[in-house]
N, C-alpha and C positions, 0 to 999 in steps of 0.2 A: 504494500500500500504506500503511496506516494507520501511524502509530509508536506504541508503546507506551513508556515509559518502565517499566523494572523492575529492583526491587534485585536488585542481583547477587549477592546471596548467593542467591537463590530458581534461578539459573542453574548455580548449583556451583562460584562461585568463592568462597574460601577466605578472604572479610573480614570474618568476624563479630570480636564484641570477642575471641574465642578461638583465630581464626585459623581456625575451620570454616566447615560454608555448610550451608545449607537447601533444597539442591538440592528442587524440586518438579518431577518429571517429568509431573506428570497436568495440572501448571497450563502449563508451556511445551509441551505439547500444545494446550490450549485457545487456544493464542498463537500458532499455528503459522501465520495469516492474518495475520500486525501481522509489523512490522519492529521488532526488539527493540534499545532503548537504554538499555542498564546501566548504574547507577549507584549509589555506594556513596559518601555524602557522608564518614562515619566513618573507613573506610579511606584514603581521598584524603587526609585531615588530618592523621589518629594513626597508621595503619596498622597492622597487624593481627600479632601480638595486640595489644592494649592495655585499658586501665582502661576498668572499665564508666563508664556515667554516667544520671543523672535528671534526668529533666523535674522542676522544682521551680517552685511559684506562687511569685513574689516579688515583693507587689504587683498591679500591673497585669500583669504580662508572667510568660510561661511561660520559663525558663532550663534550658540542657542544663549539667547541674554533675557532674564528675568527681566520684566515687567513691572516688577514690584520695586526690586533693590540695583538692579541694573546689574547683577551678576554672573558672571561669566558660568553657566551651567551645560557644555559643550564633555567637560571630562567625564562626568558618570553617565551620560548617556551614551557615548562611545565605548566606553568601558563595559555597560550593560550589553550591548550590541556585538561588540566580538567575545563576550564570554557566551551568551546564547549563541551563534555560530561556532563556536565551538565547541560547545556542549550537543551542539545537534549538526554536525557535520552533512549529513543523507538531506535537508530541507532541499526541495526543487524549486519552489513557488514561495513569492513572500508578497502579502497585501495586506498595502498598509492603507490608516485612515487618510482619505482625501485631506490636503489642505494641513496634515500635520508639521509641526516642526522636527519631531522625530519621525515620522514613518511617511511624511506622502513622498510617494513616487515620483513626480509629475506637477505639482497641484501645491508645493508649500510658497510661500508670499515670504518675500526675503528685500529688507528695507536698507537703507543705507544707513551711518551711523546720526543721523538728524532724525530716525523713522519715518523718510517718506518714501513708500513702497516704488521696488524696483526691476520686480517680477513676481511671478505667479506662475511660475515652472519649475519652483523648485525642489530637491529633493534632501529630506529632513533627515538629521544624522545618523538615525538608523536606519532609510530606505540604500542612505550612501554605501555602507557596509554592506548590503545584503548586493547590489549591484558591483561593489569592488570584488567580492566573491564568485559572481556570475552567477549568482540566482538569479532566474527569471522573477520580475518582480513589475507588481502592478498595483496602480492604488485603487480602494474597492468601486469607489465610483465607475469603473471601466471596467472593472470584471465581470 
């Protein structure tokens, strides 16, 4: 059976920055052939609720920055990200939430260091890793 890697908020658990989830029932239908392995780099870290945050260009490098205190929160989600890949090496497929700072594929909004948005293609620090990997990877709104 294939593995899929998929935020767990898309499953109905309860770790968005607000402490809700995204439950997609029509998309873990389409999943229902994969063996599903949830993940939720954001909550692992800060847990849930907690302060939003942005992809900001700073430089060469894209940085996940709080919202609240303006801090640099870029390390423990990279760090959640390649310790799950490599605790689960066999993942083929990884879908993440649209429009995340850690997992959209495609779809995260990524501002300059003034915060005025500067794309909307971008991909959140853990969509990065699963594609530096060559996982095939998709954010769910396009699955």
């Amino acid at each position: 059976m294939k593995k899929v890697a998929l935020s767990a908020c898309l499953m109905g658990h309860s770790c968005r920055y607000d402490a809700s989830d995204n439950l997609n029932e029509t998309l873990l239908k389409k999943l229902s052939l994969y063996k599903i392995i949830p993940f939720c780099p954001e909550d692992d870290a800060f847990g849930s609720p907690r302060p939003t945050m942005d992809l900001i260009e700073n430089g060469q490098t894209i940085e996940a920055i709080s919202n609240k205190t303006n801090e640099n929160l870029s390390l423990p989600i990279t760090l959640y990200a390649q310790n799950f890949f490599n605790q689960h090496p066999d993942i083929k497929l990884f879908i993440g939430k649209d429009r995340s700072p850690s997992c959209g594929v495609c779809s995260a909004k990524i501002y300059n260091q003034n915060r005025d948005l500067i794309a909307t293609n971008g991909t959140g620090l853990m969509a990065q890793e699963a594609l530096k990997r060559g996982i095939t990877s998709w954010d769910s709104e396009l699955y």
